[in-house]
Each structure stands twice: as C-alpha cells, then as structure tokens.
N, C-alpha and C positions, 0 to 999 in steps of 0.2 A: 377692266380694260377690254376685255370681251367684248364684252356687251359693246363698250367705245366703237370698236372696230366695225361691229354689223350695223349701228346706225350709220357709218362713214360706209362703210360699202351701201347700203341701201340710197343713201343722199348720192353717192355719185353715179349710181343706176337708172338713176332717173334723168339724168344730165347727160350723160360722155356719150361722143360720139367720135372715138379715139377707138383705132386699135395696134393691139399691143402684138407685136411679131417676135417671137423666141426662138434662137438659134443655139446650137452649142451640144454640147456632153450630156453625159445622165445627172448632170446639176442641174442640167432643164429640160430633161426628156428622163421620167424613173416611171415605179409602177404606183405612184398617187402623184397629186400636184405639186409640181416643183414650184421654188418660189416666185418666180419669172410671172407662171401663171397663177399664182394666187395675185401677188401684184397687180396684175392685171382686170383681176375679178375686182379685188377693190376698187380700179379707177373707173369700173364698169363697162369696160373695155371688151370689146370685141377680143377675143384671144385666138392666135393661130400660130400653132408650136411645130417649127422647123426642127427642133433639134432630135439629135437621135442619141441614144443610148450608145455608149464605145467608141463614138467618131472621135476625130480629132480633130485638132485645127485647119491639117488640108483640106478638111469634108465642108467648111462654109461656100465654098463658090457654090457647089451643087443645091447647099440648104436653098440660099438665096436664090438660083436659079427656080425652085420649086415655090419658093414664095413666091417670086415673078409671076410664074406661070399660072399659077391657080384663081379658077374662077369667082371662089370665097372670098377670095380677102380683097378688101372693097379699095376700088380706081377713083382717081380723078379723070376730069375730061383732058383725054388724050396718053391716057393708058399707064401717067404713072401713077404711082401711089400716092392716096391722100395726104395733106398736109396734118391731120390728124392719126400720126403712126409714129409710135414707140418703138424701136425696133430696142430688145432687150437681149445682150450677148453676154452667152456664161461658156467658156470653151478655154482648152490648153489642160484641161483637170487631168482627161487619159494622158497627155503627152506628157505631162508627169510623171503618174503613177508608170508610163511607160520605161520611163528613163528612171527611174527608181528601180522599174524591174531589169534594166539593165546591169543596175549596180548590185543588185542580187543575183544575178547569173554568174557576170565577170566577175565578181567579189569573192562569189560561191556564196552569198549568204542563204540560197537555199539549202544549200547542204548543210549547211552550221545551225539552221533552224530546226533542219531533221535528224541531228546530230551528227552530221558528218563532217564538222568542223572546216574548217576555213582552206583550201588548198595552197597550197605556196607559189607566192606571185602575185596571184589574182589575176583580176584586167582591170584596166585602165579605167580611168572613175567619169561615170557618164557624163553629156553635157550640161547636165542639169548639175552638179557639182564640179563644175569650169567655172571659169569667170567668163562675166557677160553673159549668162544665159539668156533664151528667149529669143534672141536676133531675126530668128528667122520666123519665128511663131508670129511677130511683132510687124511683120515685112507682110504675111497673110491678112492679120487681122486686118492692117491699116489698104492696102485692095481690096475682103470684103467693105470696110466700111466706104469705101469710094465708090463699092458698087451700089450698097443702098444708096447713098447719096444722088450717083445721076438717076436711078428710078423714083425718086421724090421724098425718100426720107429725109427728116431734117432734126429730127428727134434720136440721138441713142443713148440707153445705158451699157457701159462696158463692165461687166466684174473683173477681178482682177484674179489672180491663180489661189485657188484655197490651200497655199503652205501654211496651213495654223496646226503649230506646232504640239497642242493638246485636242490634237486627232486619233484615237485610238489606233489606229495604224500606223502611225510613229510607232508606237511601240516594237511593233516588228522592224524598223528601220532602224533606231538607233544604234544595235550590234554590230549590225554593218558597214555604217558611217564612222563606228567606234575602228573598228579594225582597218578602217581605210585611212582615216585619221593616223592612228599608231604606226601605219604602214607608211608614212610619208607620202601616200599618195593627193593627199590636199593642198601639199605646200604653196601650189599656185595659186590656192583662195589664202594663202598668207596663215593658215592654220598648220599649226605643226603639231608633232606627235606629244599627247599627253592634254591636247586642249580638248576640253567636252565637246561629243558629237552636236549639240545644238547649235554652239557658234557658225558652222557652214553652214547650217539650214537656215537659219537667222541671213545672215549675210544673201542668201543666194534670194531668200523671199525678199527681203530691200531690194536685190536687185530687177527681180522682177518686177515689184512693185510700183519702180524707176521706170520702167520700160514702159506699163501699161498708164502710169497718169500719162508721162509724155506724150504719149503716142494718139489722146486724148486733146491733151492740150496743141499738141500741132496740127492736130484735123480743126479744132476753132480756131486755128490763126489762118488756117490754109480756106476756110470754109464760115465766113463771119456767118452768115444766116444759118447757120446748125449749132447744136449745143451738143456735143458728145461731152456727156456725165461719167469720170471714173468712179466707181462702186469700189468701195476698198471692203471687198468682202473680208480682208482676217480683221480689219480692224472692229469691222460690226460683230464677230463671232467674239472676241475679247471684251466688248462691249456687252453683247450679253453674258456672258459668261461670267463678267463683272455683275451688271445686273439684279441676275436669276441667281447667283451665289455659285461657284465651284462643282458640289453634290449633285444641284439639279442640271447643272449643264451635262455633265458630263454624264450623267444618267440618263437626261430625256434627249440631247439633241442628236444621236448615232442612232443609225439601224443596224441590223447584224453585220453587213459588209465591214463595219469599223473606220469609212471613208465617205457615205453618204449621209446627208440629214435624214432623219425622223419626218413623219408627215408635222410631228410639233417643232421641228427643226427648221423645216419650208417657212412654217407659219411664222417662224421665228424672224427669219431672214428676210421674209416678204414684208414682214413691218420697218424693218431696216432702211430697206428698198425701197419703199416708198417713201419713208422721212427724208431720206435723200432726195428724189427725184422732186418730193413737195418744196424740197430746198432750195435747189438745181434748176428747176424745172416752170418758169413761174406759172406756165399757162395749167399743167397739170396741178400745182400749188394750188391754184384756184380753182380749180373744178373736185380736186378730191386732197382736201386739206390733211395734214399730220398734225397727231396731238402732242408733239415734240419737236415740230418741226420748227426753227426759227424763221425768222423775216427778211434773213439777207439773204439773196439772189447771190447766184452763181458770180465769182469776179469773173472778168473778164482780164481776157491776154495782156500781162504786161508790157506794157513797152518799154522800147531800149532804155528810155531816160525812167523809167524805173528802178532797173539794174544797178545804177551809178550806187556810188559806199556812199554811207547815210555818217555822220555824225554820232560814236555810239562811246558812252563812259568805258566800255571794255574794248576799242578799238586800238590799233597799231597806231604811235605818237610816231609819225614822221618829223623827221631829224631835216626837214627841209625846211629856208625859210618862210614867213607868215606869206610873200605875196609869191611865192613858186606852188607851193604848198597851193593857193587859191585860183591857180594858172590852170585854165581846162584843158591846156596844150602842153604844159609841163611834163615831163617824160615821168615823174612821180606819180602823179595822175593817173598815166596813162598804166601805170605798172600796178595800180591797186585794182584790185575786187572785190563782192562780196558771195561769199559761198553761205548757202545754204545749209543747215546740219539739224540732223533729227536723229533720236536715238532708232532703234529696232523696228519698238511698237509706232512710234509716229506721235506718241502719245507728248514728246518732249522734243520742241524744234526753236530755232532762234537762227540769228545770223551771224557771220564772220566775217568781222573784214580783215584785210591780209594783201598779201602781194604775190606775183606772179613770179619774182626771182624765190619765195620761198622757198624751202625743202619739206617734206612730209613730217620731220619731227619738228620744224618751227611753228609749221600748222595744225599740230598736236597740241604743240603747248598755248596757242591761243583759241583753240576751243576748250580746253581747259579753263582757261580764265575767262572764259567769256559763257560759260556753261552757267543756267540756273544752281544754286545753291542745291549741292546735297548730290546733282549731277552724276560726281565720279567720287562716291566713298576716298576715304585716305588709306592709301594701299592698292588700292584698284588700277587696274592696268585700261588706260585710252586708247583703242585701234580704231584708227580710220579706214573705211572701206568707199569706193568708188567702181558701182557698175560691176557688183559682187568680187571685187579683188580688194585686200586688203594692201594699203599705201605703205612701200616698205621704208624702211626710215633708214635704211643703210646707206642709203647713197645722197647724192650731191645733185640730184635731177633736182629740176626746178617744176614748178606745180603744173608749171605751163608743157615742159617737158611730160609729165604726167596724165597730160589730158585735163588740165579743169581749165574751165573760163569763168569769166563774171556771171554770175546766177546760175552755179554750177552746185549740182546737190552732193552731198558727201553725209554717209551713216556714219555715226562715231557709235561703236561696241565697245560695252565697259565690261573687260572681265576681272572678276571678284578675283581680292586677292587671293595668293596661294598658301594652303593651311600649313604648318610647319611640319617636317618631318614628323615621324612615331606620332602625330596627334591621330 
C-alpha cells in the first residue's frame, strides 16, 4: 500500500497545479507534517500552512489575512486566489481541550489527579458539556469560510472536532466527567448520576458533529459554485482503528502528548483525507485518484420536495381516510415528517417518519420499530438526543414544540442494559 501511495504522489506531481492552503491548530501546524500537508503533497500540490500551533478558532480571520497577503501563494488575474485552491481547515481542537481544562479546574480534577481529591461543589460544567455546543465556534468558522470565498476560493475541506473517544487523553478525563455525572451536574444533557462518563462525550461529539456537516452543507446551498467537503475526522480514526486492528492503533497512532497523531498517524489520516476529497472532489478525483475511493460524486443539496415522508413498511399508519390521506393540503399531510436518525458512530442511520403532534416517547418508540435488526438489544435502554441534549420523554411537548422539523437529524444512544444488583 506504500508503495500504492508514492506511485499516486509521483503521477500527481507531474500534473497538479493546485494549491492546497492549511489553517487551524497543531492538527495542522505540529513539529513534523500534519496531515493537511501530507495531503497535499499527494495532490502535488503547492502547500502553504497558515496554521499555528495553540490557536484557536478566533485566530482564523488573522490566518486568512496572512494567506491573503503573501506573495507565495499563487493569484489569479486581479488579485484573487486561483481557482486551483484547496483551502484545508482543522481547528476548535484547543477550544476543546480548553473547555476540558475548564472542567478540570472548576471540577477540581486537577487536584484529584494529584490526589487532592475532588472539592465540594465544584464549578459549573463547561460549555462544551452543555447542550448545543459549538455555537459560536460554528458562527466564526462559517465568516472565515465567506472570507475565503470572496478571495476566490471555491474549494474546502472542513474536519470536524477530534472527540474520538479512544484518545489516550480521555483517560485523564473520564474521573471528572465521572464526578460531574454523579454530581448532578449533567442533567441538562439528560444524563443523570450513575450513567457512564462516555454517554456525555458521545452525545456532545454528535452534536458537534451536527453542527459542522451543517454548517458545510448551508455554505453549498448559500454558494452553488463551491463545494465545502465535511471531513468527519472521528469517523475516519474508527475506521482505522477498525482497519489496522485495536493494538496497532492505539500503539502507533499517539505521540507522547496523548492528544496528537504520530507522524504514522498524519499519514494515516492524510489517506483518509484524500479518499474523501477523491470522493467529494471530482476535479481533484481526477487529477490524484484514491485506491478506495468510490465513483459517486458528492450529492448535492436537497431540495424541499426531497424532505416530504417517503412510503416506508416501518412507517406511522394514518387513521385518515385513503383520499385525505393523499390530499397535499390535508392538515395530516401537513403534520407529518421525516427525521433523520443515526446512532453515535454514524455507522447506523435510516429514516423516520412520524408527526409533528408527537411526544419524545412516541418518537422513541417508532425508532425502535423502524431501527435495523439487532439495533436496540432486548433490555437496552433508547434515548434520543437533539443538538447534544437529550429529548425528555416526561412531558406533553410536541416534537414541534421541541425544536425538530421535517429532515431534522436526531442521535438515538442505546444504553446497555443494567447488570442486576450483587452481580
């Protein structure tokens, strides 16, 4: 496969006249090549790396500024950027780990790390373990990418935030999440005391997840002639991780930090990255091919009459008659949807249709029945989550009340039943 890869870098060396602009955190600014710029090298690509090690998300206006300005990285006639430019963004990593280190302050989990154990109280649980994270992360990204855009980019790839939860530095998080959990302080993500630390992190990475395809997908409806690609960076790390087997992941893809890639970890991720973008991407597709890459093009934006409920054997049997029932103006009609549902990993998605007077538990029970076989074990508990809060099923609200519309996404978290007392 080696070998694979340096004849595809050599064939697209010869060709591309593409260059590839990296912004972001020490995912694409470290002390060997990140995978942004390995990427890059593959397409043959001119490479010029904005990003900086520590920044944050507020630090893109300046990156981009600095791109702008620079004499290297090659113009079209009348100053803006070629129509041959990749702009490749990996950013929000620190403003994580930042808000992690919150929850380690407020929590006190530094002191309980150095055994000074947990102080009584604590603080209040960062926003990254709120519901709806990212808001305002999501507000910056989408002005940098409007600002590439009016200087002539028409090309990006977005990654998405690395919450992959078999990150060696989890391990230092989990205690703390555990004692904020036990402490009541999660209940607004619908996790109550005694649920395993993972479920919040699970929940909160969907919801970020959420945030950055959409935020993807409304720049190509706001902007037909660009193609902004989301990179769902955990789901490629689970992929290989599937892959390479368990032992070798988790042995070869970490540096010491316990937070960043391996230079064999870059390499890892930059084949990823490129399958993608070979995907995504048709013009780069054909100048620097992937040997896993398939042959379908990127869809394109749904339209409204996409949205409408499809005809499905696991659908809601309306009690109306056959010609209201077929009436596009019929108030029935007009009160059904279909939501989107996918578990955690993303690995498992389908549709639902359902209605807008629903409640949270009747929409429970029809992703149940409408879940692939095997789905939800028998004894497993179904929570639905929406834009990292979990849908409480206590009340009388209606879905509409709730916030969802027609082609509205919703994670269903299945947690494993619970073992019996003294076992």
């Amino acid at each position: 496969l080696d070998y694979l890869y340096t004849v595809i870098d050599l064939q697209a060396m010869t060709a591309s006249q593409w260059s590839v602009l990296v912004f972001g955190d020490s995912w694409a600014d470290y002390m060997h090549p990140t995978w942004g710029q390995v990427l890059g090298r593959r397409m043959g690509a001119q490479v010029f790396n904005f990003a900086r090690a520590g920044s944050l998300c507020s630090d893109l206006p300046s990156q981009a500024q600095q791109a702008l300005m620079s004499p290297q990285v090659p113009k079209a006639a009348g100053g803006t950027l070629k129509a041959e430019t990749l702009a490749v963004i990996h950013t929000c990593g620190n403003d994580f780990i930042m808000k992690m280190a919150e929850a380690l302050m407020g929590g006190g989990g530094i002191g309980m790390l150095l055994g000074g154990g947990m102080p009584a109280g604590g603080g209040p649980a960062p926003e990254i373990l709120q519901p709806n994270p990212g808001q305002r992360e999501v507000a910056v990204l989408s002005q940098f990418l409007e600002t590439l855009h009016r200087a002539g980019v028409r090309k990006f790839l977005v990654s998405g935030v690395p919450v992959f939860l078999e990150m060696p530095i989890f391990n230092m998080v989990w205690p703390i999440v555990t004692g904020m959990v036990n402490s009541g302080k999660l209940e607004a993500l619908g996790v109550s005391p005694g649920d395993p630390p993972q479920l919040a992190m699970q929940v909160q990475g969907s919801a970020l997840h959420e945030r950055w395809e959409e935020l993807c997908l409304e720049f190509n409806r706001k902007h037909p002639d660009s193609n902004c690609v989301f990179f769902d960076e955990v789901a490629s790390l689970e992929r290989l991780r599937l892959k390479l087997g368990a032992p070798t992941f988790d042995q070869s893809m970490w540096d010491f930090s316990m937070f960043h890639p391996s230079v064999f970890g870059h390499e890892q991720l930059a084949g990823e990255a490129h399958r993608v973008v070979a995907e995504k991407i048709p013009d780069l597709g054909l100048l620097a091919p992937h040997p896993e890459a398939t042959s379908t093009p990127a869809p394109a934006p749904k339209a409204a009459a996409a949205l409408e409920p499809k005809a499905s054997a696991n659908g809601y049997a309306s009690s109306a008659p056959p010609a209201a029932a077929a009436s596009h103006v019929s108030s029935e009609a007009k009160s059904a949807m279909t939501l989107h549902v996918r578990n955690v990993k993303g690995d498992v998605a389908f549709d639902v249709q359902c209605e807008t007077s629903w409640t949270a538990a009747r929409l429970r029970e029809q992703v149940v029945a409408s879940a692939p076989s095997g789905f939800a074990p028998a004894g497993s508990a179904c929570i639905l989550a929406v834009k990292g809060k979990f849908l409480a099923e206590g009340t009388t609200e209606s879905l509409t009340d709730l916030g969802l519309a027609d082609g509205g996404n919703v994670i269903a978290v299945i947690k494993a039943a619970a073992k019996p007392q003294g076992n």
